[in-house]
C-alpha positions as a Markdown table, in Angstrom:
| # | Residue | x | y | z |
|---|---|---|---|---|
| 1 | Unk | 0.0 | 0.0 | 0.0 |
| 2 | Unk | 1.3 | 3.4 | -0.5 |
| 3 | Unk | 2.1 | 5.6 | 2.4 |
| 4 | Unk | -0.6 | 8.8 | 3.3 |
| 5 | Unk | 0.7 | 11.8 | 4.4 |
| 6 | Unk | -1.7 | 14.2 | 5.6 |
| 7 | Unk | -3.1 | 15.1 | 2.0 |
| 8 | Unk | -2.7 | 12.3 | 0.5 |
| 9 | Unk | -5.4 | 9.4 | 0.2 |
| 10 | Unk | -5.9 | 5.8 | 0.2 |
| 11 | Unk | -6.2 | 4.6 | -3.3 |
| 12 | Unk | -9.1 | 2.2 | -4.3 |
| 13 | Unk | -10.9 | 0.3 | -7.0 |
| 14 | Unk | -13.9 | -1.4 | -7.3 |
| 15 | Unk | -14.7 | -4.5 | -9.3 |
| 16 | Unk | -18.5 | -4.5 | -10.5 |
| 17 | Unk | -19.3 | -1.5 | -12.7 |
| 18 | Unk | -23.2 | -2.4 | -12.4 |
| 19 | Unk | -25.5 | -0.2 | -9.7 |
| 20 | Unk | -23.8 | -0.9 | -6.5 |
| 21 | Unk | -20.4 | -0.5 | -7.9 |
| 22 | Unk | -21.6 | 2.6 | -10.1 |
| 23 | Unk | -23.0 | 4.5 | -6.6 |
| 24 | Unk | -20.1 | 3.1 | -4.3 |
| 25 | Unk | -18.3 | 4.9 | -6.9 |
| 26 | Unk | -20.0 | 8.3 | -7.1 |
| 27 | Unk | -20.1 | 8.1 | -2.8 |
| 28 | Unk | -16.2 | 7.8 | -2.8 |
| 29 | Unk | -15.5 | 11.1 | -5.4 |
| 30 | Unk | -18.1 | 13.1 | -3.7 |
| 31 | Unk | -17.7 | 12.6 | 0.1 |
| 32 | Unk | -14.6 | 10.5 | 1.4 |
| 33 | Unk | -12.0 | 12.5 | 3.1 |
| 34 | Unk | -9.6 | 9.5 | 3.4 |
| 35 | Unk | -10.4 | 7.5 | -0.4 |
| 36 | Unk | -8.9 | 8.3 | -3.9 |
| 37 | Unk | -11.1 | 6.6 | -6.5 |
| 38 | Unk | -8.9 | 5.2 | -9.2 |
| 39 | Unk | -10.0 | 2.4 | -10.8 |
| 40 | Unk | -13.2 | 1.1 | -12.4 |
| 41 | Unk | -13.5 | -2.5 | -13.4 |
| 42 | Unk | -16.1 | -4.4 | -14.9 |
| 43 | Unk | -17.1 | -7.4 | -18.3 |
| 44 | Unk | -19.4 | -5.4 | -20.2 |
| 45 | Unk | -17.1 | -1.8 | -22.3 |
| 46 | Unk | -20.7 | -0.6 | -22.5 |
| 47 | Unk | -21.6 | -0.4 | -19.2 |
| 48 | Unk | -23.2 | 2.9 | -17.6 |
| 49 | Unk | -20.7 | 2.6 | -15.0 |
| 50 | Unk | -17.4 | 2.3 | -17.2 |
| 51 | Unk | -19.2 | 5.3 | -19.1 |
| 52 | Unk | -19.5 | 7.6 | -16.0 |
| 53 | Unk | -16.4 | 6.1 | -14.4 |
| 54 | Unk | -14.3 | 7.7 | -17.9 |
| 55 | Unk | -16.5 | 11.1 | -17.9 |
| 56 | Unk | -15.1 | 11.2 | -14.2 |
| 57 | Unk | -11.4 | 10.3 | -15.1 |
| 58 | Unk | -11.7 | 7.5 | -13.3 |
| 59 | Unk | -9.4 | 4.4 | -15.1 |
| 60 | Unk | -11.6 | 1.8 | -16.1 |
| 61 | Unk | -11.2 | -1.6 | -18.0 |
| 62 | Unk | -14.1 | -3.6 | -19.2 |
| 63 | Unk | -11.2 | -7.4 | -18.6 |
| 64 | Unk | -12.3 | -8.0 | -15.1 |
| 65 | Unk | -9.8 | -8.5 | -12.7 |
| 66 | Unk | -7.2 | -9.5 | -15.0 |
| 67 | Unk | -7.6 | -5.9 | -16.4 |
| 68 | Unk | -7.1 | -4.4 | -13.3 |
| 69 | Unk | -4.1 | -6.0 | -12.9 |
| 70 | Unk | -3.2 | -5.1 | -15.9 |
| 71 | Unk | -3.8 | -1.4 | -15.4 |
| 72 | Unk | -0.4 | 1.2 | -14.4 |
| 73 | Unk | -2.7 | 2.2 | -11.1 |
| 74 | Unk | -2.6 | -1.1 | -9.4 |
| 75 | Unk | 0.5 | -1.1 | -7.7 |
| 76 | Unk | -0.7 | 1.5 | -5.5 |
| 77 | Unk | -4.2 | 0.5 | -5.1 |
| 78 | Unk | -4.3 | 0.0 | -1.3 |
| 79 | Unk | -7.9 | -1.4 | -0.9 |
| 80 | Unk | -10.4 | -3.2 | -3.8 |
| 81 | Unk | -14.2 | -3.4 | -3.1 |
| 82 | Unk | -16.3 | -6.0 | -4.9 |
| 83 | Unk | -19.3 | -5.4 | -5.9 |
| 84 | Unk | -20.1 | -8.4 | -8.4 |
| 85 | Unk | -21.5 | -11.9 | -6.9 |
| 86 | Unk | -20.3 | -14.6 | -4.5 |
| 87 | Unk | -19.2 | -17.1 | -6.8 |
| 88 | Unk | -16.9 | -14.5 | -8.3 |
| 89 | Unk | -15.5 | -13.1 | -5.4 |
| 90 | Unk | -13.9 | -16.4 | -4.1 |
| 91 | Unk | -11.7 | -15.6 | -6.9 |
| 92 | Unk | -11.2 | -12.1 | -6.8 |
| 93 | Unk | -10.6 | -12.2 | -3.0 |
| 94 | Unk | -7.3 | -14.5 | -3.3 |
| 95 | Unk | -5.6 | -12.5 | -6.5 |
| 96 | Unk | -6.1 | -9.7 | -4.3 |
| 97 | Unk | -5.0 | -11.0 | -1.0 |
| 98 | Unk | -2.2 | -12.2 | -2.5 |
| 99 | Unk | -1.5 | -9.1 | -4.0 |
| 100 | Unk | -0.9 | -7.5 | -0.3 |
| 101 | Unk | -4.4 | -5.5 | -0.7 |
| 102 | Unk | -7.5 | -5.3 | 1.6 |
| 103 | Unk | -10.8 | -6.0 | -0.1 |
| 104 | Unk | -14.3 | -5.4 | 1.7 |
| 105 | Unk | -16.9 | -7.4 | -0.2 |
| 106 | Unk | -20.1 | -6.4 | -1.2 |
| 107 | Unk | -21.6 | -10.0 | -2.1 |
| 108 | Unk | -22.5 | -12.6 | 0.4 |
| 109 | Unk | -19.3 | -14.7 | -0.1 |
| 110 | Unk | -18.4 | -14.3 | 3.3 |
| 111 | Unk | -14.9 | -15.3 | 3.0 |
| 112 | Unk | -13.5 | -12.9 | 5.5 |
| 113 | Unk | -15.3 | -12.0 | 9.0 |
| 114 | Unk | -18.8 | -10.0 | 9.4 |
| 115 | Unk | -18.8 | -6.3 | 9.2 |
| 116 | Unk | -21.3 | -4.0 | 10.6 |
| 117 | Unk | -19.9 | -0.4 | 11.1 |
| 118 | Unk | -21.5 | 0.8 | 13.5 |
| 119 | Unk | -21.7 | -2.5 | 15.7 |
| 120 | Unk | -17.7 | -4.1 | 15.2 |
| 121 | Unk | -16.7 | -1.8 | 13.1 |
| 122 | Unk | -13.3 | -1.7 | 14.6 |
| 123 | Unk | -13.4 | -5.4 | 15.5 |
| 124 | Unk | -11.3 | -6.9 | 12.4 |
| 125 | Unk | -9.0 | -3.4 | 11.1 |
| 126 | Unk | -6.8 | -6.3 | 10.6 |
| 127 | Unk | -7.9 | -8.7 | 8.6 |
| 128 | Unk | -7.2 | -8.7 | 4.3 |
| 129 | Unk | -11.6 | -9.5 | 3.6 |
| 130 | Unk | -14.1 | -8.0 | 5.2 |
| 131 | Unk | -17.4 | -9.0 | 4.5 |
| 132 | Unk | -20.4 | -6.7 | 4.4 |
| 133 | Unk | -23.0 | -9.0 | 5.1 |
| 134 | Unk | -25.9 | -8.4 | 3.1 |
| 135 | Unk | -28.2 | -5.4 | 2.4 |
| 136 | Unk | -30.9 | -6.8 | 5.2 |
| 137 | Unk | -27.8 | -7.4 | 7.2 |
| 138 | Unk | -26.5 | -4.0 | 7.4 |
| 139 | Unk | -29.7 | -2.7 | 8.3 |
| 140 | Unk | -31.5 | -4.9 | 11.0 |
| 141 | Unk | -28.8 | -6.2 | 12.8 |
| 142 | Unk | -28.0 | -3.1 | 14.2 |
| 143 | Unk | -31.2 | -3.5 | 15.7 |
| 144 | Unk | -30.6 | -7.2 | 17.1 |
| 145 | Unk | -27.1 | -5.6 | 18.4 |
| 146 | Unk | -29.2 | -3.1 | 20.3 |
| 147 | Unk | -31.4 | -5.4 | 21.8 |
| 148 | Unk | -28.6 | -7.9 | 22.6 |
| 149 | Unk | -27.0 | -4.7 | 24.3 |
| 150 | Unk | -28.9 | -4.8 | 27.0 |
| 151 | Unk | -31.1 | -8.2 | 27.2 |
| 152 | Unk | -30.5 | -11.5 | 26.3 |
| 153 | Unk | -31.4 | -12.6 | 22.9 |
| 154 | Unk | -33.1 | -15.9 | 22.3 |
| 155 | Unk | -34.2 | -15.8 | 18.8 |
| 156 | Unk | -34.5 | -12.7 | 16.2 |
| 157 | Unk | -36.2 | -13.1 | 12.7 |
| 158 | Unk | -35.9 | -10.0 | 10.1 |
| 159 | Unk | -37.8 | -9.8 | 7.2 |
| 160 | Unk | -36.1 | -7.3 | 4.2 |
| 161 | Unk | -38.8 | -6.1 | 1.5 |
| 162 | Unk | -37.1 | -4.2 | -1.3 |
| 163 | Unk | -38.5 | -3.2 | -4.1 |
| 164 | Unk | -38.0 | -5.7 | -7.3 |
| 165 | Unk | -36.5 | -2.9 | -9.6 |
| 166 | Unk | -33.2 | -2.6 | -7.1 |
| 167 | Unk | -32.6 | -6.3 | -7.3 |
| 168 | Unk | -30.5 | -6.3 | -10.4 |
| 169 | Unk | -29.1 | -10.0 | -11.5 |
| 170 | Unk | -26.1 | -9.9 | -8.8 |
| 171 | Unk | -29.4 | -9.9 | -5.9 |
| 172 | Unk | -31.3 | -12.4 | -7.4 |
| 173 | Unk | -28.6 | -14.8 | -8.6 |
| 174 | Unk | -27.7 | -14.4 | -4.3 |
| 175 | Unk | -30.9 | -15.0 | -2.8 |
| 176 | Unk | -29.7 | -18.5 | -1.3 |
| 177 | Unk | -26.7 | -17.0 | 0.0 |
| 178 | Unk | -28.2 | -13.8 | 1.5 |
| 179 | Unk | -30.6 | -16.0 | 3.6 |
| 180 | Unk | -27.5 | -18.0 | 4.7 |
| 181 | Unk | -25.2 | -14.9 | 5.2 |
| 182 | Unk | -27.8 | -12.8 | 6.4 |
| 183 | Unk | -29.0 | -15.6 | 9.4 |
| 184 | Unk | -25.3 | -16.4 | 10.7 |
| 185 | Unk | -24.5 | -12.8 | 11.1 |
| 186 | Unk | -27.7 | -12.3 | 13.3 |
| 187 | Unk | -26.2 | -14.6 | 15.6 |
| 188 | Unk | -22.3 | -13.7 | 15.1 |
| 189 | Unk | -22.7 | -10.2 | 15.1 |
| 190 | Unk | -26.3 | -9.5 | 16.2 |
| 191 | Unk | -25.8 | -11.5 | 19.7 |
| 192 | Unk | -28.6 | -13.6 | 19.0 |
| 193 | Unk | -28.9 | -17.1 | 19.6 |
| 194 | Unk | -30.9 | -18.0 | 17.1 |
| 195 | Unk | -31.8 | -16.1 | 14.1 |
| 196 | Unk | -33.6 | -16.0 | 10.8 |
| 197 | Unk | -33.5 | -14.3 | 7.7 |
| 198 | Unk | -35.9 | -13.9 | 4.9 |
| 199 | Unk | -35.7 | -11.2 | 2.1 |
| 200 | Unk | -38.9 | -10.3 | -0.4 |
| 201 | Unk | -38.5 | -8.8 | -3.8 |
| 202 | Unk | -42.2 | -6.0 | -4.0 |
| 203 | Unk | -43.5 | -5.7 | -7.2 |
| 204 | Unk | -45.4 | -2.5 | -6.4 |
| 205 | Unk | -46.1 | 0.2 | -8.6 |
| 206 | Unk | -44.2 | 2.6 | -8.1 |
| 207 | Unk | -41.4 | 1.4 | -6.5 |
| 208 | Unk | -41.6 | 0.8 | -2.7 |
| 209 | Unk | -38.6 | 2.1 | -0.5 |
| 210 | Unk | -37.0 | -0.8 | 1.5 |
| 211 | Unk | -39.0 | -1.7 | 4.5 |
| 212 | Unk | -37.2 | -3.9 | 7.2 |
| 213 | Unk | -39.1 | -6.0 | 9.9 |
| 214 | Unk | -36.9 | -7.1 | 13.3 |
| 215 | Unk | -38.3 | -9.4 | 15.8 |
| 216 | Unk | -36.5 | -10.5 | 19.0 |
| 217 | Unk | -37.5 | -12.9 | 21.5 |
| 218 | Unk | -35.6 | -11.6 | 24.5 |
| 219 | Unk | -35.1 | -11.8 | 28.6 |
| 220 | Unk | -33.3 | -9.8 | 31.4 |
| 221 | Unk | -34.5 | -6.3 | 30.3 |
| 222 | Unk | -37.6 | -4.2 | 30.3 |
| 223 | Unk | -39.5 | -2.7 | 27.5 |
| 224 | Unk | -38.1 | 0.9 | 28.2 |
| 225 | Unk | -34.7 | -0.4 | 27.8 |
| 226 | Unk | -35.2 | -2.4 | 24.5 |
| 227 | Unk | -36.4 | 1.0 | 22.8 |
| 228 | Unk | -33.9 | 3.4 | 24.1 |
| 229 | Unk | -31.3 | 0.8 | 22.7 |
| 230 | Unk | -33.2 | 0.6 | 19.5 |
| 231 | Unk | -34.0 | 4.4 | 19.1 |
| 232 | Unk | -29.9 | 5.2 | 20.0 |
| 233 | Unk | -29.1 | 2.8 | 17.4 |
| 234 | Unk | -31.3 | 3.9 | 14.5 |
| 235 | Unk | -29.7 | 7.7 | 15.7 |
| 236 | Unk | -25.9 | 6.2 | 14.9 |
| 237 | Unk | -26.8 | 4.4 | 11.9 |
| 238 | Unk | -28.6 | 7.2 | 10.5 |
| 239 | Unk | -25.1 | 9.1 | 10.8 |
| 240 | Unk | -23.7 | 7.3 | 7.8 |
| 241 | Unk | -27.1 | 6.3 | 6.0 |
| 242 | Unk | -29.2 | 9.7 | 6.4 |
| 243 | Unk | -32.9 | 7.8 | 4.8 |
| 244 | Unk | -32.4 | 5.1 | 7.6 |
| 245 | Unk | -35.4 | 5.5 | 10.1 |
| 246 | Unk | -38.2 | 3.8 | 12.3 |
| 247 | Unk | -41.4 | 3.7 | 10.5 |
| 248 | Unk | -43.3 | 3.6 | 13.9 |
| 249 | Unk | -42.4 | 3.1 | 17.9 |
| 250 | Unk | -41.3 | -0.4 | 18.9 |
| 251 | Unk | -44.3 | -3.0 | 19.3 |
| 252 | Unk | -43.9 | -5.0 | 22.6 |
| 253 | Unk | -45.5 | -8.4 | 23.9 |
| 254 | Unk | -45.1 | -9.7 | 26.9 |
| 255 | Unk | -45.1 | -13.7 | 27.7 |
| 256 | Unk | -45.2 | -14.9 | 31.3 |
| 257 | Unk | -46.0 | -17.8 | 33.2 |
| 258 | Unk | -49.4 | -17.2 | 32.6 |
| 259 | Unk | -49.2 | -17.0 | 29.0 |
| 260 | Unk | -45.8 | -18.4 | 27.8 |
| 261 | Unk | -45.4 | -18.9 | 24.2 |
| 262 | Unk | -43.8 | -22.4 | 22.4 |
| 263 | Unk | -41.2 | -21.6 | 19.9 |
| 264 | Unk | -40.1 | -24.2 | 17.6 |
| 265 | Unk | -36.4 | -25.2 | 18.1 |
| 266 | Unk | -36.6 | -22.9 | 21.7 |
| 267 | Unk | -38.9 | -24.8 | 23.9 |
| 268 | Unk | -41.3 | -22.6 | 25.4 |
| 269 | Unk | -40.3 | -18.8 | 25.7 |
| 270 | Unk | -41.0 | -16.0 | 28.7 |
| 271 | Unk | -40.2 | -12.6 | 28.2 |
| 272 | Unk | -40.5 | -10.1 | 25.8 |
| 273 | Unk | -41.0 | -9.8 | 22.0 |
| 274 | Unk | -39.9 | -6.8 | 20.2 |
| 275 | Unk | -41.0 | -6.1 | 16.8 |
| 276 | Unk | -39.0 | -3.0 | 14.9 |
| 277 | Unk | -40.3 | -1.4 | 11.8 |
| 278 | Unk | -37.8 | 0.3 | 9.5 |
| 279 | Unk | -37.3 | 1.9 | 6.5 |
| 280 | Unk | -34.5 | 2.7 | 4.2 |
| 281 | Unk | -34.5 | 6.1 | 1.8 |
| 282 | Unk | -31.6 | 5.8 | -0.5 |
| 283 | Unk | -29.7 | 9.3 | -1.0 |
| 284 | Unk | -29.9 | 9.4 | -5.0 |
| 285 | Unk | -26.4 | 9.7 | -5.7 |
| 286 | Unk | -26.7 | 7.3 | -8.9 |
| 287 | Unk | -30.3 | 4.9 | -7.7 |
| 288 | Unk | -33.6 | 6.1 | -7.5 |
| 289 | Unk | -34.2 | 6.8 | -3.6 |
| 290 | Unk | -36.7 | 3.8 | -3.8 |
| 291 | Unk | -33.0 | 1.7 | -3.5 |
| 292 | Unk | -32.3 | 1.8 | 0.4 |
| 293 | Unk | -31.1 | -1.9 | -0.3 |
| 294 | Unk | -28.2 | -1.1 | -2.4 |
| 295 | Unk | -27.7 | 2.6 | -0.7 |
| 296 | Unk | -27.1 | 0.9 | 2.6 |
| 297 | Unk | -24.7 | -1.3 | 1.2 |
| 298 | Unk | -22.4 | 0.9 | 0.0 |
| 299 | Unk | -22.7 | 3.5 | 2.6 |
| 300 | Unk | -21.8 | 1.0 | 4.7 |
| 301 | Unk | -18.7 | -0.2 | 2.8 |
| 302 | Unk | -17.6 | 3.4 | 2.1 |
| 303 | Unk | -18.0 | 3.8 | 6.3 |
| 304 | Unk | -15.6 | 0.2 | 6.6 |
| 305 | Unk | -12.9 | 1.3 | 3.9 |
| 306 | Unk | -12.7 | 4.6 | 6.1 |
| 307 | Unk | -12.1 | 3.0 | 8.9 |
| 308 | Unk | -9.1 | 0.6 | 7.6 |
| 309 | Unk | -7.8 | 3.6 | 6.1 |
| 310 | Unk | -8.1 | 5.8 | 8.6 |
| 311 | Unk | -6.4 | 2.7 | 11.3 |
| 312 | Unk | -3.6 | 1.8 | 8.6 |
| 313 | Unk | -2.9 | 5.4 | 7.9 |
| 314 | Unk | -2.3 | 5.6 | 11.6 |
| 315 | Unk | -0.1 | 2.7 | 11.7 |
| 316 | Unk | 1.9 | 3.8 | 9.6 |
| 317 | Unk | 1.0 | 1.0 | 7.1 |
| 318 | Unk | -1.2 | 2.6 | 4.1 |
């Protein structure tokens, strides 16, 4: 990696010219104090995002990863984001690791740990792949994190609704591996024992904005608790991803011993069940603000690559 001074930023590429490449792109020029954007790869030379990533003089090649190895800017390319599908990143992630350069991952490969921003963040500054989880990932398991906070977590189930026209062929050809991804994260990150996953694609005319559902089955804290955690989290996630927001107040239920509830796989549960409604604006920079799913992602990423910039440049190793 090349060595920051002050002025002087970390320099990046991403691999994936299609929409979450394409506004990852556009976030990094316009807003990152600590990322250079320098390289643009993708397989299709007509691509919209090759287009606006020349217009932006922004190098681009249309060879894959074997272009942008190709390409004079690579030797000082200090961290590659991939924004193309899990099958493709297993290959992606070992040129580039063995290349000496970080990659944060945008698909749900899953090859290097969990990353959620605001919730461990700082946890794995460390490690050469970082994993972004999913788009459902990144914005309900802050919640589960919240709960988990300050009560025990038995089980938590999310629901992600995101409007058909923002899942482009990378989100549908992952669907299997965002359920996967998306479940083991609630529990490795969230703090939940058990969790579930389950994403839906809206048809609606016109485009709905992405609406997240969060349900926790917890113990050990009371109601007033749950939903200061929750609202303080929705405040610090809102910090990087302005259109995130509760829809309404948290929805409680209580179970006792006078009314206990049997879970399947849990035995039967008392305590308290939480549901959280969200929903996700996207902030327009290249999608239509009806794409919250794909904003969050890369708002997210953008937020992670900052932070491994920011802790290398400190280090003396960027």
């Amino acid at each position: 990696m090349t060595k920051n001074s002050n002025t002087e930023k970390t320099k990046v590429a991403i691999i994936g010219s299609g929409n979450i490449g394409t506004d990852l792109m556009i976030k990094i020029i316009r807003q990152s104090p600590s990322l250079e954007m320098v390289a643009m790869v993708g397989i299709d030379p007509e691509s919209d995002g090759l287009a606006r990533a020349n217009k932006l003089g922004v190098a681009t090649t249309h060879e894959g990863i074997v272009g942008l190895i190709a390409l004079p800017e690579w030797k000082d390319i200090g961290i590659v984001f991939d924004a193309t599908s899990a099958g493709a990143h297993k290959r992606h992630s070992k040129i580039v690791s063995d290349a000496g350069k970080i990659m944060v991952d945008l698909t749900p490969a899953a090859i290097g740990p969990y990353v959620i921003p605001i919730v461990n963040g700082n946890d794995h500054l460390d490690a050469p792949n970082v994993n972004m989880v999913t788009c459902g990932g990144q914005a309900t398991i802050p919640i589960v994190a919240a709960v988990s906070s300050v009560a025990k977590v038995h089980y938590a189930e999310i629901v992600a609704s995101i409007a058909s026209k923002s899942a482009g062929p990378g989100t549908r050809a992952n669907i299997d591996e965002f359920t996967e991804t998306t479940s083991l994260a609630i529990k490795h990150v969230g703090g939940a024992e058990e969790g579930k996953a389950i994403i839906i694609l809206n048809p609606a005319e016109p485009p709905m904005i992405m609406r997240d559902t969060v349900m926790t089955l917890s113990s050990g804290a009371e109601e007033a608790d749950i939903e200061s955690a929750v609202e303080d989290m929705v405040k610090q996630v809102s910090a990087y991803v302005p259109g995130y927001r509760l829809k309404q107040k948290v929805q409680f239920e209580r179970f006792g011993s006078n009314n206990p509830v049997k879970i399947p796989g849990l035995g039967i549960f008392e305590g308290i069940k939480s549901t959280v409604f969200l929903e996700v604006e996207g902030a327009a920079h290249y999608l239509p603000s009806y794409a919250g799913n794909l904003d969050i992602m890369t708002s997210a990423a953008l937020a992670t690559a900052e932070k491994i910039a920011e802790y290398k440049t400190v280090k003396g190793a960027v």
